[in-house]
N, C-alpha and C positions, 0 to 999 in steps of 0.2 A: 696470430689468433688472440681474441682480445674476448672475457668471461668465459660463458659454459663451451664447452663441446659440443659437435652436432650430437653425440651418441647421449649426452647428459642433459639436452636440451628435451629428445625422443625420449627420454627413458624417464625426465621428470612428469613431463605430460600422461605418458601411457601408466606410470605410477596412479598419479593422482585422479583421472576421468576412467581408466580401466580397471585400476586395482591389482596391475600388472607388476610382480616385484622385478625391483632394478637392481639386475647382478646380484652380487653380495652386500652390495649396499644398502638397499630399503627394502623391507618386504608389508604388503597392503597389513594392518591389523589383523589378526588371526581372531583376537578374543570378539570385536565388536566394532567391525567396517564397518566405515559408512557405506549405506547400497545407496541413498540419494542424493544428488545435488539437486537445488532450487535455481530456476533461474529468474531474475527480475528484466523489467523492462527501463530505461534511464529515458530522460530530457537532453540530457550532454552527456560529456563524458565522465563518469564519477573518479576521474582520477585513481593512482595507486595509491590512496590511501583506507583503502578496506572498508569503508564506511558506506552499508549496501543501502542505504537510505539515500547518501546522496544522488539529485537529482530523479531518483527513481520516481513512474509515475504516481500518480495518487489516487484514491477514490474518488476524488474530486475533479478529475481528470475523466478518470475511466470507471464506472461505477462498479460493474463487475470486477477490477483488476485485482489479481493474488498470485505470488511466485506459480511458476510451475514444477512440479519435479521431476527430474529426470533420472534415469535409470544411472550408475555410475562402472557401466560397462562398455564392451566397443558397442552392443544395442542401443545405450545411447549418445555416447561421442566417438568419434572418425579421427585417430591420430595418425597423423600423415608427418613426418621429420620434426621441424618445430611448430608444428599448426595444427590446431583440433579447432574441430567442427561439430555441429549437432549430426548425429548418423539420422535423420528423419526432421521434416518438421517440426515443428517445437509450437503448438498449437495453445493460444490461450484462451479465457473466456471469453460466448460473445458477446460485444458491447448491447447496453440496455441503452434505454432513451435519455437518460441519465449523463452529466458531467461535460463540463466544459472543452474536454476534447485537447491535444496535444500530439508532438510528432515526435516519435522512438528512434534517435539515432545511435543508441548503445544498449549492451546490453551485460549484466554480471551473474557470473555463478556463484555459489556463495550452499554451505549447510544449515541455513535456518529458511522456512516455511517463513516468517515475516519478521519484524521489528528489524536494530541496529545489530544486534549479536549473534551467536560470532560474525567476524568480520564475510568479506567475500572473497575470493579465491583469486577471480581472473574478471576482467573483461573486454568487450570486444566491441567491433561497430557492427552495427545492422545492415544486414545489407539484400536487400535496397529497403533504405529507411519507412517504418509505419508510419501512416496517418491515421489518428485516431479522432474521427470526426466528433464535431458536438454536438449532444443532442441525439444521436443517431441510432438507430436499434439496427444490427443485424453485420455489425462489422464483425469478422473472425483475424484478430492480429495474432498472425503465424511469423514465429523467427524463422527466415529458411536455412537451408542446409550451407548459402553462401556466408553466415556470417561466420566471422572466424576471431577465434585470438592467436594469437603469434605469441612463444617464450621467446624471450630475450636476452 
């Protein structure tokens, strides 16, 4: 066995998207949990460097586009061993007639509504990848319940 354990792998996940404390280990903040995570939408893949900016789309892209939030319980993610998923579609705005249009092959969780800070959490691939046409009024890009991150 080579890093975490399957149980420590399960137990960070369900910590962190459920709020689920781990053993005697961690328990979620008592005084002032986060109830939200935000999810953005990526161009690539923004790498493990925490920087929820990178590659993510842009207004110029998508004119309507702004994180979403999701609930930080199993209502909103699905921890299955070392994989969590969104428990629901994950629905964003819908596109105006507006912005040059792009394809969403990733996607990050992260506790800020927009800018660089804080960092972001996790991320994951989309599956099966958006097309965010140009131009186009009346597209609704929904992350579905297949896109997943994996701990490592």
């Amino acid at each position: 066995m080579a890093g975490k354990s399957d149980y420590l792998e399960n137990g960070l996940l369900l910590l962190i998207f459920n709020g689920t404390p781990l053993g005697t280990l961690a328990d979620n903040d008592a005084a002032a949990p986060t109830t939200n995570f935000y999810v953005s939408l990526h161009t690539a893949d923004p790498t493990d460097t925490g920087n929820p900016t990178a590659s993510e789309v842009t207004t110029g892209q998508y004119v309507e586009y702004a994180r979403v939030a999701v609930v930080r319980t199993s209502g909103g993610w699905t921890v299955t061993g070392d994989t969590v998923v969104p428990a629901a579609p994950i629905v964003f705005a819908t596109t105006g007639s507006g912005g040059s249009g792009c394809t969403v092959t990733h996607f990050a969780v992260g506790a800020a509504a927009s800018g660089a800070t804080p960092v972001f959490l996790y991320s994951g691939t989309v599956v099966p990848s958006m097309v965010i046409p140009a131009a186009t009024a009346g597209t609704i890009p929904t992350l579905t319940v297949q896109s997943t991150i994996t701990e490592a």
